[in-house]
RODO-2510 file (C-alpha; in nm, 4 decimals, decimal comma):
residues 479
     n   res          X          Y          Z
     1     x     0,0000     0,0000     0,0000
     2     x     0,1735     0,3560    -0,1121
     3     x     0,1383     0,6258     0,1075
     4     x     0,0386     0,9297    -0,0063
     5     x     0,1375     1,2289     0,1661
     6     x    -0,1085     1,5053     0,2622
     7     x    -0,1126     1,9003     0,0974
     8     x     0,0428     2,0981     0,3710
     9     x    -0,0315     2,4199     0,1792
    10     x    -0,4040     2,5038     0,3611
    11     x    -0,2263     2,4199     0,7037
    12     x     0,0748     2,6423     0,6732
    13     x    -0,0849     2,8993     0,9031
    14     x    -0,0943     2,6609     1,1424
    15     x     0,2369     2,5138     1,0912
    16     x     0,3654     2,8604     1,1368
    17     x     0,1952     2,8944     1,4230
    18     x     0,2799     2,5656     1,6027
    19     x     0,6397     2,6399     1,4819
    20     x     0,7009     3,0205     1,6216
    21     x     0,5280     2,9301     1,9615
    22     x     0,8067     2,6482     1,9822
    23     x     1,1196     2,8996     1,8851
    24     x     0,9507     3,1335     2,0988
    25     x     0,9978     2,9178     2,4248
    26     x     1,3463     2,8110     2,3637
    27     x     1,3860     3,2046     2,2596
    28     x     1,2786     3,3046     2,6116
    29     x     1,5067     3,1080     2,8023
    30     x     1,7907     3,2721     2,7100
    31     x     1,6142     3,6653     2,7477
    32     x     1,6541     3,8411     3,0965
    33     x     1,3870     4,0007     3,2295
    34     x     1,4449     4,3514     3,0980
    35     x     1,4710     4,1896     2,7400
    36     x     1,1118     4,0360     2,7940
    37     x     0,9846     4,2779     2,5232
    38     x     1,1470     4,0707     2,2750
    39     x     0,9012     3,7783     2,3709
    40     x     0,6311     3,9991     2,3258
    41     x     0,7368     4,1464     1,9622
    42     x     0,7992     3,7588     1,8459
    43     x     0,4351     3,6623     1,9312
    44     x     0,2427     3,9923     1,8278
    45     x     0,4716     3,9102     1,4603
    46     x     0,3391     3,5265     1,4540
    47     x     0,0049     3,7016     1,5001
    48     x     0,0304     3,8936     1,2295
    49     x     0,2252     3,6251     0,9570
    50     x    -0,0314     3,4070     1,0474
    51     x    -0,2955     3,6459     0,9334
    52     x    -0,0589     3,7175     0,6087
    53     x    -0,0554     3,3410     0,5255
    54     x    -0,4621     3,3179     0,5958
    55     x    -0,5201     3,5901     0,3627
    56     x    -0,2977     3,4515     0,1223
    57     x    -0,4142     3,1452     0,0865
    58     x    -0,7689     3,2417     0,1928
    59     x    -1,0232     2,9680     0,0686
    60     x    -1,2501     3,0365    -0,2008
    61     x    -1,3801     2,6629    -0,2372
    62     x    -1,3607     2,4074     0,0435
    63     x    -1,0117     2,2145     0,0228
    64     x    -1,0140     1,8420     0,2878
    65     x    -0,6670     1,7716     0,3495
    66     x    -0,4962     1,5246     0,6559
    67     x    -0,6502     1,2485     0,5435
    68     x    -0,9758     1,3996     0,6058
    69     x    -0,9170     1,5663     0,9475
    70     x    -0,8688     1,8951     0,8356
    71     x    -1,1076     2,1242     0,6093
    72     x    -1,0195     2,4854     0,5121
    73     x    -1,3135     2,6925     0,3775
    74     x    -1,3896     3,0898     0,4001
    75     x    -1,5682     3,0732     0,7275
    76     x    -1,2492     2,9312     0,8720
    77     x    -1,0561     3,1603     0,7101
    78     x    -1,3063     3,4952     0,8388
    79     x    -1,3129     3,3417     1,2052
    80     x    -0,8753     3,2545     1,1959
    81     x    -0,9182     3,6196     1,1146
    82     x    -1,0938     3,7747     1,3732
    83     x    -0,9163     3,4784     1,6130
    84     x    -0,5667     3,6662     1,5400
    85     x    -0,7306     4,0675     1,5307
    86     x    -0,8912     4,0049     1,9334
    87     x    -0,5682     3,7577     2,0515
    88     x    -0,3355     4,0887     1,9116
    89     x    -0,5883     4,3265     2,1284
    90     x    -0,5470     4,0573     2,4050
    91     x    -0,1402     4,0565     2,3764
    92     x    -0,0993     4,4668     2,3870
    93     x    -0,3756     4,5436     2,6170
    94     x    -0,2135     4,3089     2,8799
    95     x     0,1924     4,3719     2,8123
    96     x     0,1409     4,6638     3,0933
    97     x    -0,0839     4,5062     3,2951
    98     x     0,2042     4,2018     3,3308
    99     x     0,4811     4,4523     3,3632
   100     x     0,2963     4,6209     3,6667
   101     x     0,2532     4,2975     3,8046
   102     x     0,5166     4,1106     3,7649
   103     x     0,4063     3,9055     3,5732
   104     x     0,5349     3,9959     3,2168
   105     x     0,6842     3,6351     3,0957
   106     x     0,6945     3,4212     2,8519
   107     x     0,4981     3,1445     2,9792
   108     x     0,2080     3,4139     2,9088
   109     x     0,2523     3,4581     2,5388
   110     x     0,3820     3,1180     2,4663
   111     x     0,0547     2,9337     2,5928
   112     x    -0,1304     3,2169     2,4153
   113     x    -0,0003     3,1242     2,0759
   114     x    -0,0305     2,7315     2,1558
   115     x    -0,4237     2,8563     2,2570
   116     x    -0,4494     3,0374     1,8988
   117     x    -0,3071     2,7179     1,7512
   118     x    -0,5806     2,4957     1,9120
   119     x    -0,8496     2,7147     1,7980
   120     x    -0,7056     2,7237     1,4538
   121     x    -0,7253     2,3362     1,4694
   122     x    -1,0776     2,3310     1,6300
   123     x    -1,1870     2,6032     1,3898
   124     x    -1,1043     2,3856     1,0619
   125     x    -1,1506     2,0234     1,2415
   126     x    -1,3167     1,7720     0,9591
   127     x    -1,3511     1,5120     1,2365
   128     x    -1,4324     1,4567     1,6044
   129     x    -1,0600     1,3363     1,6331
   130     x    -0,9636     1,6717     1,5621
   131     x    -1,2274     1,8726     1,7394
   132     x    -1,0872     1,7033     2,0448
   133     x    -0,7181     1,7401     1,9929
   134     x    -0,7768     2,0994     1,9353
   135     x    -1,0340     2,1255     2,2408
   136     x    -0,7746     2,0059     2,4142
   137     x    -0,4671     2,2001     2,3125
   138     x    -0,6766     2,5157     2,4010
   139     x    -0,8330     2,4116     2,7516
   140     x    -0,4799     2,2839     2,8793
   141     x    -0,3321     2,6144     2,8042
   142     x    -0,6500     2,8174     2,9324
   143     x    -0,5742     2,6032     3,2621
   144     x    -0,2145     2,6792     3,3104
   145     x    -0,2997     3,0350     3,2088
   146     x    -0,5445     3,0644     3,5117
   147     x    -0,2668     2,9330     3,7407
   148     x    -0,0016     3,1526     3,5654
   149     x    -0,0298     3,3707     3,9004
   150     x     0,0949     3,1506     4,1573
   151     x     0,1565     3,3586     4,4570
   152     x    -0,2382     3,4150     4,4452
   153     x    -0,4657     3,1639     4,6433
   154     x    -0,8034     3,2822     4,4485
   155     x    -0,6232     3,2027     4,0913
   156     x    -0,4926     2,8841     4,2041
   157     x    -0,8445     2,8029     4,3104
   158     x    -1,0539     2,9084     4,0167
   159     x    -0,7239     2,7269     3,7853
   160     x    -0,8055     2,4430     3,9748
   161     x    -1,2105     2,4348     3,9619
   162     x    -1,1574     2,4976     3,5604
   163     x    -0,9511     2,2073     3,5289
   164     x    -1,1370     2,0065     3,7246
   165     x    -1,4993     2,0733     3,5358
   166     x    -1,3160     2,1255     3,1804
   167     x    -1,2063     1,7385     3,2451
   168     x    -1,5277     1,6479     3,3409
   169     x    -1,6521     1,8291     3,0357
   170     x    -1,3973     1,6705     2,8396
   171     x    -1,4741     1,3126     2,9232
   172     x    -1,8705     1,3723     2,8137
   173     x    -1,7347     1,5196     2,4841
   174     x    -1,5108     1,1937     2,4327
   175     x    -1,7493     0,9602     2,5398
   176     x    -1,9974     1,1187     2,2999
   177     x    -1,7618     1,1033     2,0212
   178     x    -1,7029     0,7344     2,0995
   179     x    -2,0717     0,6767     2,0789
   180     x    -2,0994     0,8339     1,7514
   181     x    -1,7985     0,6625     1,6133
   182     x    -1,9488     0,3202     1,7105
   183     x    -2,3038     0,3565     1,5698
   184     x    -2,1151     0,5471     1,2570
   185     x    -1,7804     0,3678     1,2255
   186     x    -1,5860     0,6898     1,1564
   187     x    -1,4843     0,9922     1,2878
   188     x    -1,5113     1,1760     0,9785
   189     x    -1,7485     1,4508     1,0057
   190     x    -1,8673     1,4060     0,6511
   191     x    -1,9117     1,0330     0,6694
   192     x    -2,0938     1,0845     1,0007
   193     x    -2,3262     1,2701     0,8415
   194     x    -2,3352     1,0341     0,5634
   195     x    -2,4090     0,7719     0,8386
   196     x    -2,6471     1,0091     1,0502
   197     x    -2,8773     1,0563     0,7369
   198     x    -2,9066     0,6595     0,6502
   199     x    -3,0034     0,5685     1,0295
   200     x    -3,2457     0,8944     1,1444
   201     x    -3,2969     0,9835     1,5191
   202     x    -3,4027     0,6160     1,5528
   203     x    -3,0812     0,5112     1,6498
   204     x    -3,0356     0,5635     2,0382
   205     x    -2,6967     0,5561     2,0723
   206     x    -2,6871     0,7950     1,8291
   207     x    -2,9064     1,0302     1,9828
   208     x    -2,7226     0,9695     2,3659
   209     x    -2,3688     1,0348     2,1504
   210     x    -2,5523     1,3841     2,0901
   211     x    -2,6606     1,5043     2,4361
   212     x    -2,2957     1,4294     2,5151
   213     x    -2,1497     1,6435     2,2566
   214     x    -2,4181     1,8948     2,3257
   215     x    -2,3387     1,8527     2,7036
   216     x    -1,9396     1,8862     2,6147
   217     x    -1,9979     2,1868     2,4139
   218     x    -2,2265     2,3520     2,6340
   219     x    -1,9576     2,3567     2,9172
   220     x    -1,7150     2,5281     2,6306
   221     x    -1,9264     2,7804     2,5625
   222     x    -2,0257     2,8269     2,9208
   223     x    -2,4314     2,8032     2,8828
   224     x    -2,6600     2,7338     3,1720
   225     x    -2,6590     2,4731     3,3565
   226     x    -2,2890     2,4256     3,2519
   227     x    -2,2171     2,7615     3,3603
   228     x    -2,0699     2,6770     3,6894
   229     x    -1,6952     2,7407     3,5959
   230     x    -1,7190     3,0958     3,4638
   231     x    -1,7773     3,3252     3,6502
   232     x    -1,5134     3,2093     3,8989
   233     x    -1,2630     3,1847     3,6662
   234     x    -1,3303     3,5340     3,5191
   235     x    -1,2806     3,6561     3,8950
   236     x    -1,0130     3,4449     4,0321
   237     x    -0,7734     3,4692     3,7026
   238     x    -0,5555     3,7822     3,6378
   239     x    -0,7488     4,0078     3,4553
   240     x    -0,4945     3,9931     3,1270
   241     x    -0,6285     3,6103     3,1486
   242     x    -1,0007     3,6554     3,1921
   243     x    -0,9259     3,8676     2,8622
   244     x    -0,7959     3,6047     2,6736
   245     x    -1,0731     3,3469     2,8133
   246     x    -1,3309     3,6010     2,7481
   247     x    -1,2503     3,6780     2,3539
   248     x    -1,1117     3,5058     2,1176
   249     x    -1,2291     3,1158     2,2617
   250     x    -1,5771     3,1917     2,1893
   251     x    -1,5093     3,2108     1,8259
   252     x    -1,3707     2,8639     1,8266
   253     x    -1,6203     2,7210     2,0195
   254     x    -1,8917     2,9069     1,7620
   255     x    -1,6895     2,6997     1,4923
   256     x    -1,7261     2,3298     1,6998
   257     x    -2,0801     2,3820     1,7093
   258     x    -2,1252     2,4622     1,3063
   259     x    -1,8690     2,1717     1,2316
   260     x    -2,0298     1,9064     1,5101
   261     x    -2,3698     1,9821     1,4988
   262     x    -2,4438     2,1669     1,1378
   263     x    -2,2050     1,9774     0,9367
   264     x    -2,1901     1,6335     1,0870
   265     x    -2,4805     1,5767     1,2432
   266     x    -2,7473     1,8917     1,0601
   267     x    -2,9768     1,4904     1,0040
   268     x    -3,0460     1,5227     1,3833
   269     x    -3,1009     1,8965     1,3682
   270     x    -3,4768     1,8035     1,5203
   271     x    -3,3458     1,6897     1,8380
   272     x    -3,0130     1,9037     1,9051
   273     x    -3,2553     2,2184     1,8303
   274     x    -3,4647     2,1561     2,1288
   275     x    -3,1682     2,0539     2,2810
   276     x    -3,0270     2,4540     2,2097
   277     x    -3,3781     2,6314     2,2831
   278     x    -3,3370     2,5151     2,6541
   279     x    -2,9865     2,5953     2,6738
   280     x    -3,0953     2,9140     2,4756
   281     x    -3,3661     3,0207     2,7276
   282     x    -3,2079     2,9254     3,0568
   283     x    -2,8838     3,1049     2,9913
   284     x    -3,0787     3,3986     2,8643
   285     x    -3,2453     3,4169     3,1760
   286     x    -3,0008     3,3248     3,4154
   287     x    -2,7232     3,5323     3,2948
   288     x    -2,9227     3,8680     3,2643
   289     x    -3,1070     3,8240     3,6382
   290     x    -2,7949     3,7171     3,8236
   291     x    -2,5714     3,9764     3,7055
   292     x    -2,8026     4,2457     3,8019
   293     x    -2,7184     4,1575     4,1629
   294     x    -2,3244     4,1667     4,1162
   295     x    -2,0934     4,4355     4,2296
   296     x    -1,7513     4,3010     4,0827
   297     x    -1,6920     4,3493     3,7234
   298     x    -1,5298     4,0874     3,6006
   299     x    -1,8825     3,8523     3,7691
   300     x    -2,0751     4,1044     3,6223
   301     x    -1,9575     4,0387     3,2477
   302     x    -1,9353     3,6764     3,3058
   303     x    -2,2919     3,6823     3,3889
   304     x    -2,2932     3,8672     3,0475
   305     x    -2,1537     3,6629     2,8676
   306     x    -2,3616     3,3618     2,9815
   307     x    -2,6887     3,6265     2,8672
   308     x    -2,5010     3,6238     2,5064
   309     x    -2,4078     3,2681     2,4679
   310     x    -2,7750     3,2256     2,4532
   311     x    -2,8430     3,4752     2,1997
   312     x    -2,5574     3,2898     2,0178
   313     x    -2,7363     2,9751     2,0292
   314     x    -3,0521     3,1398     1,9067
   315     x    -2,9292     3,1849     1,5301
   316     x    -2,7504     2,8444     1,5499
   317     x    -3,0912     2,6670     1,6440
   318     x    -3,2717     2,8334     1,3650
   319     x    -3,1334     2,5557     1,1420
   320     x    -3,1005     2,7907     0,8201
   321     x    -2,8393     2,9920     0,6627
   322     x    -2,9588     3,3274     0,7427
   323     x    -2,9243     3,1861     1,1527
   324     x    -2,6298     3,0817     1,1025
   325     x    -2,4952     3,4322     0,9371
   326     x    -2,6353     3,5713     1,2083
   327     x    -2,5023     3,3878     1,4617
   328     x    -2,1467     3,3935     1,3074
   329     x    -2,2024     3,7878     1,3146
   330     x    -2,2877     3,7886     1,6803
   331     x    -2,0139     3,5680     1,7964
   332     x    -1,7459     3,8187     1,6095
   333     x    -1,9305     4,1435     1,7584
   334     x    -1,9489     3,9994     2,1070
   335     x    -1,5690     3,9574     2,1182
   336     x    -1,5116     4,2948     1,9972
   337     x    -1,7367     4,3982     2,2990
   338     x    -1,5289     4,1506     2,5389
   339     x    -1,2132     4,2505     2,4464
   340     x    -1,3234     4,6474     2,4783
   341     x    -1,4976     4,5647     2,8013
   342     x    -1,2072     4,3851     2,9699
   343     x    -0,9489     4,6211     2,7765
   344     x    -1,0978     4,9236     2,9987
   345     x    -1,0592     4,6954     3,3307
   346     x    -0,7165     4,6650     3,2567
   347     x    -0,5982     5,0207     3,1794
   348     x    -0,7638     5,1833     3,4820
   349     x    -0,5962     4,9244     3,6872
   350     x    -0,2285     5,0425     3,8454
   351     x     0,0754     4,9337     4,0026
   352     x    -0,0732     4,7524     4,3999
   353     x    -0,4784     4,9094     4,2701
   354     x    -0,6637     4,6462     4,0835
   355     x    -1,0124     4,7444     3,9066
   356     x    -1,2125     4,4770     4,0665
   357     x    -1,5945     4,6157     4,1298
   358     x    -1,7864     4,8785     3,9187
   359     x    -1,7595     5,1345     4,1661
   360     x    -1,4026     5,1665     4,0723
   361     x    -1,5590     5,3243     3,7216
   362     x    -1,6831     5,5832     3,9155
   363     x    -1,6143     5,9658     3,7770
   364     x    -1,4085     5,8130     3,5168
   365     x    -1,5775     6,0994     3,2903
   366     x    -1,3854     6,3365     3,5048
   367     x    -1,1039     6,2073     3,4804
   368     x    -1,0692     6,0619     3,0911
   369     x    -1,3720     6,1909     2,8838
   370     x    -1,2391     5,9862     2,6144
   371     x    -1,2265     5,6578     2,7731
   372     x    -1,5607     5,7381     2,9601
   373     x    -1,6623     5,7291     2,6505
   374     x    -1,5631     5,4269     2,4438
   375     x    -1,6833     5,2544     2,8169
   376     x    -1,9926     5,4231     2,7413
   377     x    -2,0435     5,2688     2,3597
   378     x    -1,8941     4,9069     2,4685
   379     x    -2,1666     4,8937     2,7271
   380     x    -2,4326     5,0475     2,4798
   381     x    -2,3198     4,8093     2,2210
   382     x    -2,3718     4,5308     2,5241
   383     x    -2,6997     4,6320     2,6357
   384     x    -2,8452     4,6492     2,2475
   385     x    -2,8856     5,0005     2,2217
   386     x    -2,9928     5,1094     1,8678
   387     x    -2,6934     5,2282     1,6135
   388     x    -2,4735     5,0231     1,8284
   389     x    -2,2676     4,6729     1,6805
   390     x    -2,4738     4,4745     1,9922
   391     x    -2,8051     4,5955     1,8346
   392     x    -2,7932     4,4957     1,5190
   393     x    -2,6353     4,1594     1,6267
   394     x    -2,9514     4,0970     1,8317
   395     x    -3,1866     4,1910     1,6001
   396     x    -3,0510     3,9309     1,3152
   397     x    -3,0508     3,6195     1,5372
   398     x    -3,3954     3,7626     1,6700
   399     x    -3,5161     3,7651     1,3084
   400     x    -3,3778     3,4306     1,2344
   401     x    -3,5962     3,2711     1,5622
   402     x    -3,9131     3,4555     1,3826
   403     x    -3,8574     3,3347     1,0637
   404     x    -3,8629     2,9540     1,1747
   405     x    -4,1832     3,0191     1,3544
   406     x    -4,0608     3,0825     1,6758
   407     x    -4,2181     3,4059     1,7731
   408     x    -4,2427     3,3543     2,1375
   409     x    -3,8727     3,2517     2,1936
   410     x    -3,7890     3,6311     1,9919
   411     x    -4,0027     3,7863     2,2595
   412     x    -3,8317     3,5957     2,5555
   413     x    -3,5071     3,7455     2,4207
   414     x    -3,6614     4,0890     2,4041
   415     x    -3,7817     4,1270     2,7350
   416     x    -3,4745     3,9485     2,8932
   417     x    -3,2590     4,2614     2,6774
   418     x    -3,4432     4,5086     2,8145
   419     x    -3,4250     4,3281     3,2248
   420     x    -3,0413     4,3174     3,0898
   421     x    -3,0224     4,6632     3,0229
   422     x    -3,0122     4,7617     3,3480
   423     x    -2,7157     4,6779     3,4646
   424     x    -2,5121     4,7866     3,1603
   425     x    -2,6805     5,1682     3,2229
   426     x    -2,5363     5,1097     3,6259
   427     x    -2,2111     5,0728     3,4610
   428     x    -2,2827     5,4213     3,2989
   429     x    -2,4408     5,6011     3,6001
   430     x    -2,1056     5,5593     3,7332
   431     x    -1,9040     5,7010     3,4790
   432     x    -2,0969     5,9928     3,4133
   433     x    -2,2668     6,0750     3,7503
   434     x    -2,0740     5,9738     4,0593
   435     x    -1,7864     6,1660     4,1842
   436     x    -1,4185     5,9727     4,1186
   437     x    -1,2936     5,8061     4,4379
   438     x    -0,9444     5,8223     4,3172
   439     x    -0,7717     6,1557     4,1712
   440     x    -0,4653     5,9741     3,9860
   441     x    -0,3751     6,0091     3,6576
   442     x    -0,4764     5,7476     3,4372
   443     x    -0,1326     5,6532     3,1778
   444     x    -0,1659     5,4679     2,9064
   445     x     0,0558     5,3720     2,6730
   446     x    -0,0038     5,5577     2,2643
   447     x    -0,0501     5,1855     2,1244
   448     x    -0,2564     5,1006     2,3808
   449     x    -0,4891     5,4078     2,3559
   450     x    -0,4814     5,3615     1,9804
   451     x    -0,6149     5,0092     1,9838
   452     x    -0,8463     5,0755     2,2467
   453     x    -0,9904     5,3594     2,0451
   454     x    -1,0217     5,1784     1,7636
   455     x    -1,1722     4,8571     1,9363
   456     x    -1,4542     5,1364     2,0442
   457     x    -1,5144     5,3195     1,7134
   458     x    -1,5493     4,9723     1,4938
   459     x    -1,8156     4,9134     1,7331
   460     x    -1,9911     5,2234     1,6242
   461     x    -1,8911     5,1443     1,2983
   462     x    -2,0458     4,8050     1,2504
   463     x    -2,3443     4,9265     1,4219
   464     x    -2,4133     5,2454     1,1864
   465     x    -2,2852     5,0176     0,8604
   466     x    -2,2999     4,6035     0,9600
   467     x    -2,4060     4,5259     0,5772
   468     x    -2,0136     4,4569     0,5110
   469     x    -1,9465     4,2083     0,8221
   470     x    -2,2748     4,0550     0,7413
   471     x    -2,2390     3,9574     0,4310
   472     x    -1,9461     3,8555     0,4601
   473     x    -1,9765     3,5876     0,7126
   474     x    -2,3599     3,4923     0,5299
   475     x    -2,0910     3,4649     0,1431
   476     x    -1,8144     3,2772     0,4115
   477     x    -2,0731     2,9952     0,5093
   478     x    -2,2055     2,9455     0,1400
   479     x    -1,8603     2,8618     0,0434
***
């Protein structure tokens, strides 16, 4: 039997990545700590060649390659994109915040690039072999992430409840994928489907492989009831990590649910939808009441983002293209908001002050009209406020619900926006009309205050003009 090797060309971003991240750690070693910089420069430039050779080769027709485990298309290539833009954010944003800390090593940027890596992986995974192996690259570098502090007792505790659940999580998501692969016989997410559509919903272990995956996926993505890790971590984990948690992971995990449940097993689309409504509706709810009740920021936009993983789900259980354009739009526009949101934590922060609860926003106005500001449009853009990125995002995956009929779950989301609202416009009171408790000077760096501007006014942007985005990711999942 001949072997045949595999085309590396639609992987070479990935071998790039997977290869930089490497020199970059045996790099570090020999830097002292006043060369650290250097570390940083080498993984903001993998960012960036890694978006060259995605653009380059950007796919205009679906290419399989790895003996079927790998599949690069255009809405791989438009999330890769977006995975690089927010993880670039997430690098500068945090280089001071480390530095002030001490905290600014390499371990930091190397197990960010090996987390881009595993979301590049799950992003174009053709089968549940490599949905897990990239799963997996990305949670074990989240985990050591969390724990990257270790003179802190509350990060070594929420590193250790992550790991803990994620394995839990883990092990439903394998044993799911070993129940599909034995009423399939592959792990091929095309010949699953193939399979799927032969044998219907009346195969059982077909159906209990699904509520496993769903399960496993549902812990990723951090909807209610699997919700249980977040809002921890987001608190106990240094602030530069919650960031990186936060953003760019939520694309990937947007991609695992198009590739598991759309493309392998879209035959079973009856069951997994009602599977999605619940999740839909109880994270909708649950996220949106409890974080009306929080005082600490970071808790407050993990509630949040529970609240928007279930408008997420909402165009991906509409079952039809325009859902899942809309859905694809939302997950893009939400890390925009996340990286903004958590961006803002971290540059009011200072050396021994650390921006914990939302009274710390208070007066901000006062003291930086500017970044009172963009504060003002990321939690507009949040809440859903008309002309804002957030709004229009809602309204599309609000539409797609209507469209397939269901016109009461459109009006759940509604009212649970408005409930929502609330807390985003506390967020505001305090920047505009309470008195600053602190009088320092808030310094930011030129790039920093760039990129935070800019994170802002695409926001406004998108919202004023989203026809661009929109069809872009609706002409992306065509291809």
């Amino acid at each position: 039997m001949n072997f045949v090797a595999p085309d590396f060309m639609p992987v070479v971003p990935e071998l790039f990545v997977l290869t930089m991240a490497c020199l970059l750690l045996v790099i570090d070693v020999f830097l002292e700590q006043r060369q650290r910089y250097i570390t940083y420069g080498v993984a903001q430039l993998t960012l960036l060649g890694a978006a060259l050779l995605t653009l380059v080769t950007y796919a205009h027709a679906p290419v399989t390659t790895m003996f079927g485990h790998y599949i690069k298309d255009a809405m791989g290539d438009l999330l890769k994109i977006f995975i690089y833009l927010s993880s670039a954010a997430v690098f500068l944003y945090s280089r001071d915040y480390l530095r002030r800390r001490d905290l600014f090593k390499g371990e930091y940027y190397v197990l960010g690039l090996f987390g881009v890596l595993g979301m590049m992986i799950m992003v174009s995974a053709h089968s549940l072999l490599s949905v897990y192996l990239g799963l997996e690259l990305l949670s074990l570098s989240l985990y050591a992430l969390v724990a990257m502090d270790r003179d802190s007792p509350v990060a070594s505790e929420a590193a250790m409840k992550y790991f803990v659940l994620g394995s839990l999580a883990s092990g439903m998501l394998l044993y799911g994928i070993s129940m599909i692969y034995g009423a399939t016989g592959s792990v091929d997410l095309q010949v699953v489907s193939d399979a799927v559509a032969r044998q219907g919903a009346d195969n059982l272990v077909l159906v209990f492989g699904l509520v496993f995956l769903v399960v496993g996926l549902s812990f990723k993505l951090g909807a209610v009831p699997f919700h249980m890790w977040l809002p921890d971590v987001y608190q106990g984990a240094p602030t530069s990590v919650t960031l990186y948690i936060g953003s760019a992971p939520k694309l990937a995990a947007f991609a695992l649910m198009m590739r598991v449940l759309v493309d392998g097993l879209g035959t079973l689309q009856g069951d997994w939808q009602q599977m999605l409504i619940i999740l839909s509706v109880l994270s909708i709810a649950l996220g949106n009441l409890v974080a009306i009740v929080q005082t600490n920021i970071k808790r407050m936009l993990a509630y949040s983002t529970i609240s928007h993983v279930g408008f997420l789900l909402l165009g991906i259980l509409a079952g039809s293209p325009e859902g899942y354009a809309a859905a694809m739009f939302y997950a893009i526009v939400y890390v925009l908001m996340a990286v903004g949101a958590f961006g803002m934590v971290i540059m009011l922060g200072r050396t021994g002050f650390e921006v914990e609860n939302i009274d710390d926003f208070k007066g901000l106005n006062d003291r930086s009209p500017w970044l009172a500001f963009l504060m003002l449009v990321i939690m507009m853009s949040m809440a859903g406020v008309p002309f804002m990125a957030g709004f229009y995002a809602k309204w599309m995956v609000l539409q797609a619900v209507v469209n397939i009929g269901l016109v009461w779950l459109a009006l759940f989301g509604v009212v649970f926006s408005v409930i929502g609202a609330f807390y985003y416009l506390r967020v505001v009171k305090c920047l505009y009309f309470d008195k600053p408790e602190q009088s320092e000077p808030i310094h930011i760096s030129l790039d920093t205050e760039i990129a935070i501007s800019a994170n802002g006014l695409l926001l406004v942007a998108l919202g004023l003009y989203p026809t661009a985005l929109m069809t872009w990711c609706a002409t992306a999942l065509l291809n």
